[in-house]
N, C-alpha and C positions, 0 to 999 in steps of 0.2 A: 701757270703752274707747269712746270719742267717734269716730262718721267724719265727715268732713267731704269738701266736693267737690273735687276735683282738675280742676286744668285740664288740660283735652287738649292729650295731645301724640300723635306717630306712635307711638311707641311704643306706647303705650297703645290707638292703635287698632286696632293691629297685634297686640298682646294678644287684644283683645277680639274681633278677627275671628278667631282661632285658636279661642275659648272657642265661639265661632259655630260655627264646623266641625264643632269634635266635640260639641258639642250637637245638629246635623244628626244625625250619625251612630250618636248614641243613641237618640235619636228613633228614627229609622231601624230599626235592633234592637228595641227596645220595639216599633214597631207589628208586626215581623214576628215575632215573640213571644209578642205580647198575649193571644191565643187560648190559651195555654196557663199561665196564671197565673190564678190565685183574683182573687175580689172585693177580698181583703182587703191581695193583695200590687200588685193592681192601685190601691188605694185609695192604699196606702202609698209608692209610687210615684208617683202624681199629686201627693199633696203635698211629698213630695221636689223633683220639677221644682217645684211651685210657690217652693218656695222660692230655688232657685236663682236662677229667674226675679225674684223680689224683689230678689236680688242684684245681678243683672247690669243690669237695671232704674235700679238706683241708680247704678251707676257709668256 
């Protein structure tokens, strides 16, 4: 499946500022969190956000 860019509209940004918020707010947990998760679920987790981040990136 091919993506291609889309032109902004409100919607869309209004989308992606909701995606913003509760992206905040995971963050937000994660750090208050962190202290109690392994190397390896902490590892597993940065590349998760990384990926998302590639996501939202794109659009």
């Amino acid at each position: 499946m091919a993506l291609a860019p889309l032109d902004r509209t409100g919607g869309m940004e209004d989308s992606l500022a909701e995606v913003r918020a509760l992206l905040q707010d995971i963050a937000h947990c994660f750090t208050a969190e962190s202290g109690s998760l392994s190397t390896r679920e902490l590892a597993n987790t940065v590349a998760a956000v990384e990926d998302v981040s590639k996501t939202v990136e794109f659009l």
